[in-house]
N, C-alpha and C positions, 0 to 999 in steps of 0.2 A: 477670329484672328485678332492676335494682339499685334502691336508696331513699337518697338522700344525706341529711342530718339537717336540711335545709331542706324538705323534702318532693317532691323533685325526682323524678322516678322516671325512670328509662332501660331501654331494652330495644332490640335489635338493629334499625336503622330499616328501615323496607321498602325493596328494592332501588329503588321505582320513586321514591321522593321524591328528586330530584337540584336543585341550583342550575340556572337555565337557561346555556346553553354562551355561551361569548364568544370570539369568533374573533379570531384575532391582531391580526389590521387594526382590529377596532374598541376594540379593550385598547389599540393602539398610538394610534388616535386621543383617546381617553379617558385614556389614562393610570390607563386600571383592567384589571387580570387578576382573572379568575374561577375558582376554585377548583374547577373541576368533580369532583373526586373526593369529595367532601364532601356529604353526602345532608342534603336541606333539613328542617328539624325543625321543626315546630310544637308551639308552647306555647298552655298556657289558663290562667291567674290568676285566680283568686276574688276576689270583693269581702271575704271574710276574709283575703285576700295569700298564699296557698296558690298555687302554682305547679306544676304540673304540665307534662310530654314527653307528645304525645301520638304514641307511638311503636306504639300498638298499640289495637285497638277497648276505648274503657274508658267502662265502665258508670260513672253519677253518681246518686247520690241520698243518701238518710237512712244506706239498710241496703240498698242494690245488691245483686240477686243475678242471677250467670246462667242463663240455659237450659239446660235439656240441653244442645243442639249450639253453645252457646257456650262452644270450651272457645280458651285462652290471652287472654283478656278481661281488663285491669286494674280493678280499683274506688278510685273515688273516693266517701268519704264526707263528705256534710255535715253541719255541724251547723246546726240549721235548728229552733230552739226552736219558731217560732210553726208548725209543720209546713207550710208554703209549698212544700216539696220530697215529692214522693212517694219511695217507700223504694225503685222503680229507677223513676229519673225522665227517663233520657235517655242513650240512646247518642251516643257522639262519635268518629270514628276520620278516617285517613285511608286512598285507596284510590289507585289509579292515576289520580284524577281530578280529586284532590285532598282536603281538606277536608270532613265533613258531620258532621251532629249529625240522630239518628233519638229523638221522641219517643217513648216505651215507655207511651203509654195514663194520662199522668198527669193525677191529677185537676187541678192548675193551669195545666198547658201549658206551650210552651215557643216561644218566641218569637225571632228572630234579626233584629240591627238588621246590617244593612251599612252601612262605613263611610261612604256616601254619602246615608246615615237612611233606606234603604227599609228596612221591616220584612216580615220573612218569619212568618207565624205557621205550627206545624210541625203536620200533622194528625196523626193516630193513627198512627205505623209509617211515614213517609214518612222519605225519606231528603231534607234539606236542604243543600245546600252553601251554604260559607258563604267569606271569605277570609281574609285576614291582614287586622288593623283592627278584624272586627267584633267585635259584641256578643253572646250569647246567655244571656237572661235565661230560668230555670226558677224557676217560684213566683218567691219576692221575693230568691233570691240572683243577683247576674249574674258573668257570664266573660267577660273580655277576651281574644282572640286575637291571637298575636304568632308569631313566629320564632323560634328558640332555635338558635343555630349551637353 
């Protein structure tokens, strides 16, 4: 993992996150070509402006820590004076399936708005997908979702 001095972190993306393909005919009708060698990358923003790659399953909270058999896991820590955030309050990765965020038994939950305002509340240990757009609020910090090419 590298860490750029903006707090970007990068790490080798998963094979399976690719742009979706665009075939000649419809590049030639659009007048767009798509880059398929390029693996799609999702970013998470904090309401402190903290920017993160989520390039790899990365734990969030006060003071994150992993499990035994969670081993190449990134940590993201918050600062979270009014303690709103549990000290590992929420896993976030992607898989071949995209996107998800897994609540870790925090005491204030963790909540996921999709860009369309349905809200997903995350139970204990469930795995939640979510998209590019959304929201996911832990305690009183929230994370915006985006794409980062």
């Amino acid at each position: 993992m590298r860490e750029f001095p903006d707090g970007t972190c990068f790490t080798r993306p998963p094979p399976h996150a690719t742009k979706s393909r665009t075939t000649m005919d419809q590049a030639t009708s659009h007048g767009v070509f798509s880059d398929t060698t390029q693996p799609m990358r999702y970013a998470i923003t904090f309401s402190d402006g903290n920017r993160y790659a989520l390039t790899a399953p990365t734990l969030v909270g006060r003071n994150p820590q992993p499990a035994a058999h969670e081993h190449d896991t990134n940590l993201i820590v918050l600062n979270d004076p009014l303690r709103t955030v549990s000290k590992t309050h929420m896993l976030v990765g992607v898989d071949a399936a995209g996107p998800y965020v897994v609540d870790r038994r925090s005491t204030n939950g963790t909540v996921v708005t999709l860009p369309d305002g349905q809200q997903i509340i995350c139970g204990p240990e469930q795995k939640v997908r979510f998209t590019v757009g959304s929201t996911i609020m832990c305690g009183a910090i929230t994370a915006k979702v985006d794409l980062q090419y």
